[in-house]
C-alpha positions as CSV (number, residue, x, y, z in Angstrom):
1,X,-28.0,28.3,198.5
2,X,-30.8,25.9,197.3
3,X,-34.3,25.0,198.0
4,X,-32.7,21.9,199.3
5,X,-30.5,23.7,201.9
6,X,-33.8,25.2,203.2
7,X,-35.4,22.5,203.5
8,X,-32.7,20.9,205.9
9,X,-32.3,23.7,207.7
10,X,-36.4,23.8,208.6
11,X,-36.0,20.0,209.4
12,X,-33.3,21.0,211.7
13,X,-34.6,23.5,213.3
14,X,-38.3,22.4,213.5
15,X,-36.8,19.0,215.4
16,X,-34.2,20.0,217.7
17,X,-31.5,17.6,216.3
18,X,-29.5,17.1,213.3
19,X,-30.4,13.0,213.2
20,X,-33.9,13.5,213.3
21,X,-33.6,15.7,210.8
22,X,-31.5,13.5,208.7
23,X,-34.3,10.6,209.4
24,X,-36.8,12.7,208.8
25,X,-35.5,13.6,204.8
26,X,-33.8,10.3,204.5
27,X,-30.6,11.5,204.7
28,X,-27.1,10.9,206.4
29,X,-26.5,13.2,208.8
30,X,-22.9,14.3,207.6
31,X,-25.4,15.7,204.8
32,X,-27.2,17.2,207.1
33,X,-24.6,19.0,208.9
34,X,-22.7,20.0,205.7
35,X,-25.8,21.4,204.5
36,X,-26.3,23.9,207.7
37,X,-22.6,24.5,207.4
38,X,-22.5,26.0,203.9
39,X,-25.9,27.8,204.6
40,X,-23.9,29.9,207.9
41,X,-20.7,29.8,205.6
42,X,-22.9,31.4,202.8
43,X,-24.5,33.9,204.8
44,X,-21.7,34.5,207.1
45,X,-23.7,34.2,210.4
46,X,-24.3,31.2,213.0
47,X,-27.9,30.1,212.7
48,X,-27.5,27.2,215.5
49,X,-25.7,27.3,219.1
50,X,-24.4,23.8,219.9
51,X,-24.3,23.3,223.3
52,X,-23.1,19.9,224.6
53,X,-25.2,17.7,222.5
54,X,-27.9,20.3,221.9
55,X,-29.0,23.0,219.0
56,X,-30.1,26.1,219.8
57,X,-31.4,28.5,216.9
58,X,-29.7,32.0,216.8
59,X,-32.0,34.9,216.1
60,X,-30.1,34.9,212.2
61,X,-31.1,31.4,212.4
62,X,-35.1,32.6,213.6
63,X,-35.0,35.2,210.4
64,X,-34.0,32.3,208.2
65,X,-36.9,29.9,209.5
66,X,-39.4,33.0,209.2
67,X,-38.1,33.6,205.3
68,X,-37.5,30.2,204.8
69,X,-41.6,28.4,205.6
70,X,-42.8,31.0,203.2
71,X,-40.0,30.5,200.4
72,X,-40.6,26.9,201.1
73,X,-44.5,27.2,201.1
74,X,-44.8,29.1,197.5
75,X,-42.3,26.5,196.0
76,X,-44.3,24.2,197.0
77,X,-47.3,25.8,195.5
78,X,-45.2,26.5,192.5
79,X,-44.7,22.5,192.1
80,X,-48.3,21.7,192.9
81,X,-50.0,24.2,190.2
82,X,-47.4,23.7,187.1
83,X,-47.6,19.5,187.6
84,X,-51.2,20.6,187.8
85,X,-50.7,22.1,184.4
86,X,-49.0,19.3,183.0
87,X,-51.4,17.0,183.6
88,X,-53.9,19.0,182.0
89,X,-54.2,18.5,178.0
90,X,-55.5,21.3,175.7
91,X,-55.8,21.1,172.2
92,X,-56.5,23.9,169.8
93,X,-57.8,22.6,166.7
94,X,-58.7,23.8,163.4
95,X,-60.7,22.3,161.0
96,X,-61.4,23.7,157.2
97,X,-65.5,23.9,156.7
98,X,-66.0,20.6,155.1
99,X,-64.3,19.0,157.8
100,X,-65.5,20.8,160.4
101,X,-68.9,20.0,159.4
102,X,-68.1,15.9,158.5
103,X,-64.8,15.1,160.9
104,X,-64.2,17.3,163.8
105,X,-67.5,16.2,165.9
106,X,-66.5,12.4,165.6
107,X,-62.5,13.8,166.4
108,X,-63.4,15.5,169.3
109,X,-65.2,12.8,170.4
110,X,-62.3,10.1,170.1
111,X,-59.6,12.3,171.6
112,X,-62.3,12.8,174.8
113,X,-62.5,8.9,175.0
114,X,-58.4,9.0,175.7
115,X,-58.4,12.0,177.7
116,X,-61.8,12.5,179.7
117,X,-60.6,15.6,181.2
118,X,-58.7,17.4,178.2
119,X,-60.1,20.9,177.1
120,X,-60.1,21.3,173.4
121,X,-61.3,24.3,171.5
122,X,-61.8,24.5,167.8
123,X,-61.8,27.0,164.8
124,X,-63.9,26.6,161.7
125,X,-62.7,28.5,158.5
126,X,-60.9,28.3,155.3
127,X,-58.0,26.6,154.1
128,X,-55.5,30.1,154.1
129,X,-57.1,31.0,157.7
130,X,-56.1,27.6,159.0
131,X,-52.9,28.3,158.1
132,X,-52.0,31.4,159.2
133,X,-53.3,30.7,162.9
134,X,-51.3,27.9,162.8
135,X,-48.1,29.8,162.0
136,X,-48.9,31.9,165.3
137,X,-49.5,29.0,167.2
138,X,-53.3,30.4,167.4
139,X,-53.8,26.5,166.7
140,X,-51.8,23.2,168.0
141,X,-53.0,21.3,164.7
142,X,-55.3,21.6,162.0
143,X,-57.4,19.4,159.2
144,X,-57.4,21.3,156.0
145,X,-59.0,20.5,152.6
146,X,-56.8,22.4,151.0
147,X,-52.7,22.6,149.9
148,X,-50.7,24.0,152.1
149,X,-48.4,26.9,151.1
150,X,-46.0,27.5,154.3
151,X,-42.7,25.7,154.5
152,X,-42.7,25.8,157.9
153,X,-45.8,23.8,158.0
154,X,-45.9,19.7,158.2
155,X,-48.5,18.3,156.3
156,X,-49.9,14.5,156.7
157,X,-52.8,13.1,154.3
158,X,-55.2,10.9,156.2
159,X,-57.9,11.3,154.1
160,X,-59.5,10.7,150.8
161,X,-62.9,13.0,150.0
162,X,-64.4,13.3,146.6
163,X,-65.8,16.9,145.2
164,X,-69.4,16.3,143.1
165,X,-71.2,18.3,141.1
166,X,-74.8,18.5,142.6
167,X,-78.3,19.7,141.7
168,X,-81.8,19.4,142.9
169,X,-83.3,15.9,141.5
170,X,-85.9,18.8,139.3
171,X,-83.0,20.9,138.1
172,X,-82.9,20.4,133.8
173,X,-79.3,18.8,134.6
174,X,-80.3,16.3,136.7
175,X,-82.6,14.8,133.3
176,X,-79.0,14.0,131.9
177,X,-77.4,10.3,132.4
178,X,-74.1,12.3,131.4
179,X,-72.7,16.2,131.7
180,X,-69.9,17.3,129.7
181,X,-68.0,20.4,130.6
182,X,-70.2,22.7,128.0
183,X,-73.7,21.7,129.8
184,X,-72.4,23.3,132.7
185,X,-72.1,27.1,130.6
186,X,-73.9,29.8,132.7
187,X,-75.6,27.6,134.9
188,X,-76.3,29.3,138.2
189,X,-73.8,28.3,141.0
190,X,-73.4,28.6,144.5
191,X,-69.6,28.3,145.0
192,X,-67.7,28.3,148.6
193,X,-66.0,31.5,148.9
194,X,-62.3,32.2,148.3
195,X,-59.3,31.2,149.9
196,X,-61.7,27.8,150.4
197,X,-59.9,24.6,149.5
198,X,-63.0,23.2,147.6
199,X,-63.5,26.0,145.6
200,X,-60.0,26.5,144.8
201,X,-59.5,22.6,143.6
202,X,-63.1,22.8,141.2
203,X,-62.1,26.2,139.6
204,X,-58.2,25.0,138.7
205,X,-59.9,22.8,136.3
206,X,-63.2,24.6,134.9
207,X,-60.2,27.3,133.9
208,X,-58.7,24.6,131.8
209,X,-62.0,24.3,129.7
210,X,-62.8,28.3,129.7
211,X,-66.3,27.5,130.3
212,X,-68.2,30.8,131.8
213,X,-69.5,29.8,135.3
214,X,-72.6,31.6,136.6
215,X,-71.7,32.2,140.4
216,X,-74.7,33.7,141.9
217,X,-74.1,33.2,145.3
218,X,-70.9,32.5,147.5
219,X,-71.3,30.5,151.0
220,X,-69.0,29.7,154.0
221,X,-71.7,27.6,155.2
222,X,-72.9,24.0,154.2
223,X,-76.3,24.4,155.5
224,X,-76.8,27.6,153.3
225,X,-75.0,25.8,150.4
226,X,-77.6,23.1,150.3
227,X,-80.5,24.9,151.0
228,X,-79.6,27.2,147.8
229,X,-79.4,23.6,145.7
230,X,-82.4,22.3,147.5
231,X,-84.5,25.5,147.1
232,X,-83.3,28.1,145.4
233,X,-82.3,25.3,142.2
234,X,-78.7,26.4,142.3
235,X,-75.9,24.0,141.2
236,X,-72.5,23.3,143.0
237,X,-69.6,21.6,143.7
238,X,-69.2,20.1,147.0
239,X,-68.2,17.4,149.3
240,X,-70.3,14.1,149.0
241,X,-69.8,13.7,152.5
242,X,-71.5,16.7,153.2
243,X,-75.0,15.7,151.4
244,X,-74.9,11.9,151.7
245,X,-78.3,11.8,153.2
246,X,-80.1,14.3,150.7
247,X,-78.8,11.7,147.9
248,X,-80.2,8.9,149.3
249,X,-83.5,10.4,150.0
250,X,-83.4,11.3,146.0
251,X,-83.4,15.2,146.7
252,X,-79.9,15.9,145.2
253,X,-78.4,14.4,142.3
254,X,-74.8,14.5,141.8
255,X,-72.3,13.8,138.9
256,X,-69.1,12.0,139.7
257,X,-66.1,13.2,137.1
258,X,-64.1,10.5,135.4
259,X,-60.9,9.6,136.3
260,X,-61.7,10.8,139.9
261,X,-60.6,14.1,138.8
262,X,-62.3,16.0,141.9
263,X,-60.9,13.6,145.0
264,X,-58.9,14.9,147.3
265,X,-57.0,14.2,150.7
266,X,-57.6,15.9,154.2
267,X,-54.2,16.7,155.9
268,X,-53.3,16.9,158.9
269,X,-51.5,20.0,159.6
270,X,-48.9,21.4,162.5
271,X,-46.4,24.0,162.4
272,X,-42.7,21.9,162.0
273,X,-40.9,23.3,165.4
274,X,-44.8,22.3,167.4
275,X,-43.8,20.0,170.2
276,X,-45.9,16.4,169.5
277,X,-47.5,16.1,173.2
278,X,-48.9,12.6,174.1
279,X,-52.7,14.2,173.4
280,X,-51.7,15.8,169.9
281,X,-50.4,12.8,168.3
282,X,-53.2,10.4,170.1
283,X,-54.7,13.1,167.7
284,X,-53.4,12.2,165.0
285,X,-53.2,8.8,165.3
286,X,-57.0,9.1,165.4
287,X,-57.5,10.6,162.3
288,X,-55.1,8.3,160.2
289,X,-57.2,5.4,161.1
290,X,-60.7,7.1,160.1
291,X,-62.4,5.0,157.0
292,X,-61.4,6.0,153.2
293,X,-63.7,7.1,150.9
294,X,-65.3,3.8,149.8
295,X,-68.0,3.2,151.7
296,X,-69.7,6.7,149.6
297,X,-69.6,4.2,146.4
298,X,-73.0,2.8,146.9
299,X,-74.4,6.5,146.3
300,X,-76.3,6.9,143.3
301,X,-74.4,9.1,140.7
302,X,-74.5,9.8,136.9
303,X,-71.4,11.1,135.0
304,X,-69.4,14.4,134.6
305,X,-67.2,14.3,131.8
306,X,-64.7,16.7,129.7
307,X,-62.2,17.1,132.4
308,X,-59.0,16.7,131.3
């Protein structure tokens, strides 16, 4: 017995006559009556009297009807609220700081353009917390600044960012055309705080000069991060994207290291068994076609050298 034998049999009874009924669905009516056959051979009871060229429902047949409109109504309703669903796009996204802060407005945006009515939600934080909401499916996809760890996580560069060395304009490092690795020694930092993709990529090579860094304070925030440069006449090492305009008003000054030492690439991120939706890789397509890092080479910079 199948939603589809139920159906027939409503049509039947509801119009008298197995032809009607058979117009009614757009079927023959051998179908028609094979259908009521196999539902009175299934149950084992008559559900129609045919008398001469009449049909007559039985009271089993009465029962079935009954059962039947309601079985037939919350299918329906079934259908109607899960093709509801489908047509509904969420996206869970996270974003590491630096990104949330520089990409994820404009992201949002884009997707919102393709999909008017899709509900996104979004998580700032670290590189490691990205990527263990991920692996519970916490998140649908993710833009980290970091390196991924997880083998069961896919991970597509999109995007090219550049770590700098900044100070106020009046810090005594700022008086310097060029920094080598040794003017930096116990110069008071703010750093990002760990498990943070920025922090991680700076300290992997001060270690590899054995330089003592001062870190006086440690910040999740951008806002706080430059406020502490601004105000408080800390150093750092952060994103250029993330003070563009204090550069170009001549409040920070930052020092670029050689070789391009400090750039990175933002990734795009999804667990490797995540099913690729039409709105997630829309997604992703978005992000692969945001600008490269060129257009931050007009910013003023001085040197940072000694890397190695």
């Amino acid at each position: 017995m199948t939603i589809r034998h139920l159906r027939i049999f409503v049509a039947v009874a509801t119009t008298g006559k197995m032809c009607d009924a058979a117009d009614q669905l757009f079927l023959s009516q051998p179908t028609v009556s094979q259908a009521i056959k196999e539902l009175e051979d299934h149950y084992e009871v008559l559900l129609f009297e045919r008398l001469g060229k009449k049909l007559y429902i039985t009271e089993a047949g009465e029962k079935l009807l009954l059962y039947s409109k309601n079985i037939l109504t919350e299918f329906d309703n079934v259908e109607k609220r899960m093709l509801e669903m489908s047509s509904k796009k969420n996206l869970n996204i996270g974003a590491t700081i630096t990104i949330g802060n520089c990409i994820l407005p404009d992201a949002i945006n884009d997707i919102k353009k393709i999909y008017p009515d899709i509900q996104t939600s979004s998580c700032i934080s670290n590189t490691r917390t990205i990527e263990k909401k991920l692996l519970t499916s916490e998140l649908d996809i993710a833009m980290i600044e970091g390196n991924v760890n997880d083998p069961n996580l896919i991970s597509i560069p999109f995007l090219t960012d550049s770590l700098v060395l900044a100070c106020n304009s009046k810090h005594e490092l700022a008086q310097k055309d060029e920094l080598t690795i040794g003017d930096l020694k116990n110069t008071n930092f703010i750093f990002r705080e760990k498990g943070s993709g920025t922090r991680e990529l700076f300290e992997d090579y001060i270690q590899k000069s054995k330089i003592p860094i001062n870190v006086v304070l440690q910040s999740n925030c951008p806002g706080s991060i430059k406020n502490a440069i601004l105000i408080n006449n800390f150093a750092s090492v952060i994103s250029i994207r993330l003070i563009e305009q204090e550069i170009l008003n001549g409040d920070i000054t930052i020092f670029r290291c050689s070789k391009h030492l400090l750039d990175r690439t933002f990734k795009i991120v999804y667990h490797k068994d995540k099913f690729i939706d039409s709105a997630m890789n829309d997604f992703i397509n978005i992000l692969k076609n945001y600008e490269d890092n060129s257009r931050f080479d007009h910013l003023p910079s001085k040197k940072l050298l000694g890397f190695k």
